[in-house]
DSSP file (Angstrom, degrees, kcal/mol; ACC not computed):
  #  RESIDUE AA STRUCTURE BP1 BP2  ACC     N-H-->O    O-->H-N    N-H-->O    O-->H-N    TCO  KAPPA ALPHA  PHI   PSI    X-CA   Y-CA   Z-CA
    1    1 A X              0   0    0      0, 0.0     2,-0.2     0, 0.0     0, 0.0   0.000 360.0 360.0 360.0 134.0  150.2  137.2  129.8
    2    2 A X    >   -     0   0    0      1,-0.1     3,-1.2     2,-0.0     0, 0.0  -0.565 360.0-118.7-112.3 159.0  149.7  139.8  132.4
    3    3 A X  T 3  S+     0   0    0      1,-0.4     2,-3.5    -2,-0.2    -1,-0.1   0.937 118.5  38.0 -79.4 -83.4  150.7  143.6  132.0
    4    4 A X  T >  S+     0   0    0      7,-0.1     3,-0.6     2,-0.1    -1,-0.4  -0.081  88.2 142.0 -52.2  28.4  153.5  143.7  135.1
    5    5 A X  T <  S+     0   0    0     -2,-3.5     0, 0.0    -3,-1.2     0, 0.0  -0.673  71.1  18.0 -86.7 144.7  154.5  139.7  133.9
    6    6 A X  T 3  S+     0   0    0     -2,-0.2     2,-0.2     1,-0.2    -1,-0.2   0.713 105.2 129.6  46.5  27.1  158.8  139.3  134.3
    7    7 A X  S <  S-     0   0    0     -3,-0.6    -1,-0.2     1,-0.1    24,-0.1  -0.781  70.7-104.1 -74.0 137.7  158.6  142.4  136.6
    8    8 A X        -     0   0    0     22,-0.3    -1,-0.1    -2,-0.2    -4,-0.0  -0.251  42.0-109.8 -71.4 160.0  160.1  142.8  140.2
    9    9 A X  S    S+     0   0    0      1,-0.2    -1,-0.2     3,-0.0     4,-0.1   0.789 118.4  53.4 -67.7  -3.1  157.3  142.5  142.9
   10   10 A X  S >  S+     0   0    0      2,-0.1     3,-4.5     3,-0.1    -1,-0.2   0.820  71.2 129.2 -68.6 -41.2  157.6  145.7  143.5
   11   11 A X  T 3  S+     0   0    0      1,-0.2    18,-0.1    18,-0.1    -7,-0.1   0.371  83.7   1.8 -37.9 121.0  157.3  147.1  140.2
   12   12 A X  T 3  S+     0   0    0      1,-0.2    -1,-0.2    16,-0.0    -2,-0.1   0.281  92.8 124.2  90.0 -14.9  154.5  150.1  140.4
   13   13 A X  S <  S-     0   0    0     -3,-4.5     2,-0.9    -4,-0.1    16,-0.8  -0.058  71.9-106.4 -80.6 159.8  153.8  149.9  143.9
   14   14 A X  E     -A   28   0A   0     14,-0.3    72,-3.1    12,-0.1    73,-0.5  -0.725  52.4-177.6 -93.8 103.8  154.3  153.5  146.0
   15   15 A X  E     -AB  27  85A   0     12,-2.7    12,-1.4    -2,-0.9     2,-0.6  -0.858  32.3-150.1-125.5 161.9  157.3  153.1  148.0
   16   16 A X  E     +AB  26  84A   0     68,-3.2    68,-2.7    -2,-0.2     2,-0.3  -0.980  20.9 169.0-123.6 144.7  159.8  154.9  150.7
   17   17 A X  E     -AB  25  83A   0      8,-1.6     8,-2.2    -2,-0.6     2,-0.3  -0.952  27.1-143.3-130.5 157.0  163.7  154.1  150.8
   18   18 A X        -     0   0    0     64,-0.9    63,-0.8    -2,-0.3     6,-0.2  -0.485  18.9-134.7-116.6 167.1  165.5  156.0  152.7
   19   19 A X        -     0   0    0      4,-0.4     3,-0.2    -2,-0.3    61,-0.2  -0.368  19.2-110.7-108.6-159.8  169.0  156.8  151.1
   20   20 A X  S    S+     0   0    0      1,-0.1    -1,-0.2    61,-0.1    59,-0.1   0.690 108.3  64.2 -98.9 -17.9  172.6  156.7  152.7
   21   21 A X  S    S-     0   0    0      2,-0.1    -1,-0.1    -3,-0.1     3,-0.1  -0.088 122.9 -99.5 -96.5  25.7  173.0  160.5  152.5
   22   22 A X  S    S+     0   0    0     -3,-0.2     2,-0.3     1,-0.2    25,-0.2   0.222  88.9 116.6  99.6 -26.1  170.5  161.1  154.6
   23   23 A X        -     0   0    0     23,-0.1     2,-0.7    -5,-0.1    -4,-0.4  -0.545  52.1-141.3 -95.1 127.1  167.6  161.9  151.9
   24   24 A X  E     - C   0  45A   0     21,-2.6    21,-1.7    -2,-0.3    -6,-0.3  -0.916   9.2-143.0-122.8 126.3  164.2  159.5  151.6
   25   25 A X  E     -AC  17  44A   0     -8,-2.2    -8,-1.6    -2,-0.7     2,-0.5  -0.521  15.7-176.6 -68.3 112.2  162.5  158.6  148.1
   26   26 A X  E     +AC  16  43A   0     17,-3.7    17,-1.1    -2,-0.3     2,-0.3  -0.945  39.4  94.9-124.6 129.4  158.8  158.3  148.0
   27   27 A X  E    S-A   15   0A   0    -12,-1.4   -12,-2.7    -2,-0.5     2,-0.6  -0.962  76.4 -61.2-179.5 174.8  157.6  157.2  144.4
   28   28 A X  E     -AC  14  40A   0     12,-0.7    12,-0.9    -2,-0.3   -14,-0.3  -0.815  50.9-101.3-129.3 146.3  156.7  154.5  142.9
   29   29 A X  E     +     0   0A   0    -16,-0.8    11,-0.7    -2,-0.6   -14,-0.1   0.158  40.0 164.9   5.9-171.4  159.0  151.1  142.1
   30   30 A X  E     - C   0  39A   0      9,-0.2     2,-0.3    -3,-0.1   -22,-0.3  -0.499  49.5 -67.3  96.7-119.1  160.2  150.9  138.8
   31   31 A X  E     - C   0  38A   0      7,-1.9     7,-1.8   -24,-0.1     2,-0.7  -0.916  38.5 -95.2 171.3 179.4  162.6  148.6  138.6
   32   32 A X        -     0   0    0     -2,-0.3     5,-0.3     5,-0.2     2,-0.1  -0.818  46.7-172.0-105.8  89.8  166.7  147.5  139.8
   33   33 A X        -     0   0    0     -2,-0.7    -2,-0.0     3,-0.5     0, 0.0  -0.357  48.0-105.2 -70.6 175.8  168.9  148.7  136.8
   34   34 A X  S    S+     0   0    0      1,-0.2    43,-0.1    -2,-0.1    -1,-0.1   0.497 128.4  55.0 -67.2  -8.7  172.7  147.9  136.5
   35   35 A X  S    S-     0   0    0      1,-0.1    42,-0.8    41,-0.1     2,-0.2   0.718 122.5 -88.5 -53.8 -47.5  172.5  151.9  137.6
   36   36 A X  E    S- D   0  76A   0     40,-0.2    -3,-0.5    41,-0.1     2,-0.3  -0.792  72.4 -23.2 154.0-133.1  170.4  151.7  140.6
   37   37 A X  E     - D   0  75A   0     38,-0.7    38,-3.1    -5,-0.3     2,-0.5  -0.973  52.8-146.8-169.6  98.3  166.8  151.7  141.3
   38   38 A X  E     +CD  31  74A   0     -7,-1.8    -7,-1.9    -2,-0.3    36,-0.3  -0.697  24.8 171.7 -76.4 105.5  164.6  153.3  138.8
   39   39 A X  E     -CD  30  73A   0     34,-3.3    34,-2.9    -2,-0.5    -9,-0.2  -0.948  15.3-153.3-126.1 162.3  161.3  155.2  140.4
   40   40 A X  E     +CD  28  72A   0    -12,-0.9   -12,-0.7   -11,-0.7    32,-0.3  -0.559  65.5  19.2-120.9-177.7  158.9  157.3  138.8
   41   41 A X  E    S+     0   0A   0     30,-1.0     2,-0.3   -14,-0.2    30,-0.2   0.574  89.9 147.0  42.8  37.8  156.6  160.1  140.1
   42   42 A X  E     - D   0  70A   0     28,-1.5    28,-1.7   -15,-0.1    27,-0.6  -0.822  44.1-149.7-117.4 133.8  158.5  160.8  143.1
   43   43 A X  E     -C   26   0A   0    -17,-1.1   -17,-3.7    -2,-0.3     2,-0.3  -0.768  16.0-135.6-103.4 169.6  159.5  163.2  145.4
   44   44 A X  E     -C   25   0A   0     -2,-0.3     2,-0.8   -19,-0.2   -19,-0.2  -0.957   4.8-158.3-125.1 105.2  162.8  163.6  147.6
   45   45 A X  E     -C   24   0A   0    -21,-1.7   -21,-2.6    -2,-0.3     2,-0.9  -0.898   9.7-167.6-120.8 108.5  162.6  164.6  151.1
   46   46 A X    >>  -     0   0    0     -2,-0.8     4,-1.2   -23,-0.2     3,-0.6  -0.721  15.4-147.2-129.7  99.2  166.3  165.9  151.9
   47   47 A X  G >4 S+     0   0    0     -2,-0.9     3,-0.8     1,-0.2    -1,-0.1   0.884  96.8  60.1 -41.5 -51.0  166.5  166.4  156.1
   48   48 A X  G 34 S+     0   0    0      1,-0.3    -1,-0.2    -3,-0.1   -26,-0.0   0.677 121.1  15.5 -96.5 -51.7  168.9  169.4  155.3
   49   49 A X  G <4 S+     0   0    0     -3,-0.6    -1,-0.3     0, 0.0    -2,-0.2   0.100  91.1 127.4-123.8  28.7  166.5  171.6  153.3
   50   50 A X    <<  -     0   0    0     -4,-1.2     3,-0.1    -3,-0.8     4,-0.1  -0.347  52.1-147.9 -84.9 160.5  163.0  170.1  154.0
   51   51 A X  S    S+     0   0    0      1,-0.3     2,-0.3     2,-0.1    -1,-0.2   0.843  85.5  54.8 -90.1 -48.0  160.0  172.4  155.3
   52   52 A X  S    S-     0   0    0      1,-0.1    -1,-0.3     3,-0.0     0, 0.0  -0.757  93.0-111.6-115.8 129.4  158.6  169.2  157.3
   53   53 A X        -     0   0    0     -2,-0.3     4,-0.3     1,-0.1    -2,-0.1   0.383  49.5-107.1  -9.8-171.2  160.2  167.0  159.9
   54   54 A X  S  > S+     0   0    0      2,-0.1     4,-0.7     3,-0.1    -1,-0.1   0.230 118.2  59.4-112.9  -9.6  160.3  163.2  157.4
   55   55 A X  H >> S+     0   0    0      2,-0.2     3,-2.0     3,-0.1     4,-1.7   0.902 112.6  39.3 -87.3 -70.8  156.9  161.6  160.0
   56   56 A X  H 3> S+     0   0    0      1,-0.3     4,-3.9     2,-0.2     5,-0.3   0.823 110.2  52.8 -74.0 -29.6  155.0  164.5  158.9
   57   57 A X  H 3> S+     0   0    0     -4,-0.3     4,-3.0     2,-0.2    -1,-0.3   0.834 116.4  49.5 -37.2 -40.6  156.1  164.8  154.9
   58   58 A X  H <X S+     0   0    0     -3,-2.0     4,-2.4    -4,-0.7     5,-0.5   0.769 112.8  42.1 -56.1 -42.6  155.0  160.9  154.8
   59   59 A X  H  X S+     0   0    0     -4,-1.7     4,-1.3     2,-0.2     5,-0.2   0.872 109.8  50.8 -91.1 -15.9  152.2  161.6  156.3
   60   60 A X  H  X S+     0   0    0     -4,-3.9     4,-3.0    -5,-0.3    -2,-0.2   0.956 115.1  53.9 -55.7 -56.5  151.2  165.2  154.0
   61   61 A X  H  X S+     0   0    0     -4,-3.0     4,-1.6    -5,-0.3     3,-0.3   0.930 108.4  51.1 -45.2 -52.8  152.2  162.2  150.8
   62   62 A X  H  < S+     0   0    0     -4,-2.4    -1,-0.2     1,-0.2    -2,-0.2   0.906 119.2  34.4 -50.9 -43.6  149.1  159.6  152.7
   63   63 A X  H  < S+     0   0    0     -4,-1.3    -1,-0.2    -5,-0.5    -2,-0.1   0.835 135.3  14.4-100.5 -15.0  146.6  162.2  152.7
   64   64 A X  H  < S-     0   0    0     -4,-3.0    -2,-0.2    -3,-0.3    -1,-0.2   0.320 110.0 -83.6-155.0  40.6  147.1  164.3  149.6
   65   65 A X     <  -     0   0    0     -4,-1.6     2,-0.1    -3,-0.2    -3,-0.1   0.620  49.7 -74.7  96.6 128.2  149.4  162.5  147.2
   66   66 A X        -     0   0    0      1,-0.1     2,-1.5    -4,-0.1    -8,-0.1  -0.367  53.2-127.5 -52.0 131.1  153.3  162.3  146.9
   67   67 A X        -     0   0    0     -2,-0.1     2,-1.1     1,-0.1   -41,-0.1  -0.514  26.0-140.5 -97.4 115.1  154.5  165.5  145.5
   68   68 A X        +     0   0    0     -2,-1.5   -25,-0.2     1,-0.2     3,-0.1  -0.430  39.1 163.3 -89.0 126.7  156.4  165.0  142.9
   69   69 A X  S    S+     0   0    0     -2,-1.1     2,-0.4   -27,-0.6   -26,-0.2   0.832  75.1  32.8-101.0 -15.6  159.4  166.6  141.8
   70   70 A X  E     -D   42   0A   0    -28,-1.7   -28,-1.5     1,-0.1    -1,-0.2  -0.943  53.8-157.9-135.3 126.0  160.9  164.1  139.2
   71   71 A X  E    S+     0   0A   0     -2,-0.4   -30,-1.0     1,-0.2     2,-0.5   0.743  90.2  19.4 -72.2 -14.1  158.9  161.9  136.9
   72   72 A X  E    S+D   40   0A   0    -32,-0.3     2,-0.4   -30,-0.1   -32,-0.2  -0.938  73.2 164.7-148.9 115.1  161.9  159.2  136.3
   73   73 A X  E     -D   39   0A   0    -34,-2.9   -34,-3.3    -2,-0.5     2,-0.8  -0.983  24.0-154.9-124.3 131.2  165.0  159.1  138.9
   74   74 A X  E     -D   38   0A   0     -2,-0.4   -36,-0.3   -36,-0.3     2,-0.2  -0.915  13.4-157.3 -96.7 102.3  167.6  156.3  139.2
   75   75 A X  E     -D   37   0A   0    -38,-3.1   -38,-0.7    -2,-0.8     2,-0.4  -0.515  25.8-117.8 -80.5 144.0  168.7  156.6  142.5
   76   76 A X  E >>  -D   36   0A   0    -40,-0.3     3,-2.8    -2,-0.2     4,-2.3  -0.613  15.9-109.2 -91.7 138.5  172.0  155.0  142.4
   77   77 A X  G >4 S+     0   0    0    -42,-0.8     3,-1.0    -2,-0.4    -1,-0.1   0.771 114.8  57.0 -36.9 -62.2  173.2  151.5  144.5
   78   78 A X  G 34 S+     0   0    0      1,-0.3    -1,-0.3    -3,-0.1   -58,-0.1   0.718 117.1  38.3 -67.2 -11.9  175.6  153.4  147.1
   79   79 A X  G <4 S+     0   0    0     -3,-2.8    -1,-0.3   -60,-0.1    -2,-0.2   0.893  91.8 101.1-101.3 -33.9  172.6  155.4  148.0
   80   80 A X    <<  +     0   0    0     -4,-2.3     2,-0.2    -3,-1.0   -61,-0.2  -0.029  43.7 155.7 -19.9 112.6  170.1  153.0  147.9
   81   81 A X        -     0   0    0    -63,-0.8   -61,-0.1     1,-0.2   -62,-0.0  -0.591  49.3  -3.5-146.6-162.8  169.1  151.7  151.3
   82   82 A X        -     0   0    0     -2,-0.2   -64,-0.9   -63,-0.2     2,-0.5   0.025  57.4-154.5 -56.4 116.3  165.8  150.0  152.7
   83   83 A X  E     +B   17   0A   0    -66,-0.2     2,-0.3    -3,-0.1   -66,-0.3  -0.930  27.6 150.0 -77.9 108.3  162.9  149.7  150.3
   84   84 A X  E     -B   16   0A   0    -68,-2.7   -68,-3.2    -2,-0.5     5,-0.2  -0.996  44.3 -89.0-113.3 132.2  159.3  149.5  151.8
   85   85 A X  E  >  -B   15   0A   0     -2,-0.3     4,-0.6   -70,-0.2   -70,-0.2  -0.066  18.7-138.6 -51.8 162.0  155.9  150.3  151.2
   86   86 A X  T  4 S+     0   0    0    -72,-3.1     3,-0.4     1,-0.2    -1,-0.2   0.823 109.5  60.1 -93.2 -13.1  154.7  153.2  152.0
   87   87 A X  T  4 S+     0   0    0    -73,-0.5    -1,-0.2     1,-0.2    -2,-0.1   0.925 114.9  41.2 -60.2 -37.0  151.5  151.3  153.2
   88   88 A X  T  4 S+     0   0    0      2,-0.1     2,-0.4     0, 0.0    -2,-0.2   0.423  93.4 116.2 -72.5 -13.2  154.2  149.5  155.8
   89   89 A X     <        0   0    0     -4,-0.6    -3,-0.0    -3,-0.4    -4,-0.0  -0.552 360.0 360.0 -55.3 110.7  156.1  153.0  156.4
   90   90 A X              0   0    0     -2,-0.4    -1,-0.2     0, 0.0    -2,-0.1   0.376 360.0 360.0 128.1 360.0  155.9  154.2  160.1
């Protein structure tokens, strides 16, 4: 029995989804409640109030860690939008 065993493939991997409201998740996987989409150690990159463009905030996370602002979020379905790795981002 393996630690990650009846887990999505995703689960633990460092991902971005981008939301409908405009706002993109970088953290990593979790798992798909009846809620939403459970990630942990993630920060929220909100077009509206950001210091940096969304290329270079991705690319800040790649070289010196995602900055996290919430250790557990459940992003909810109707915002939920395309899941990827962030190794596959860009």
């Amino acid at each position: 029995m393996t630690l990650h065993e009846n887990r999505e493939a995703l689960h633990g991997i460092t991902v971005v989804m981008s939301g409908a409201s405009g706002k993109t998740y970088l953290g990593r996987f979790h798992e798909t409640t009846e809620r939403g989409i459970a990630m942990r150690d993630l920060g929220v990159h909100d077009p509206a109030t950001a210091e940096h463009d969304l290329p270079t905030w991705i690319d800040r996370a790649r070289r010196f860690g995602v900055p996290v602002e919430h250790g557990f979020l459940v992003v909810p379905h109707d915002e939920v939008g395309p899941v990827m790795r962030l190794a596959e981002w860009g």
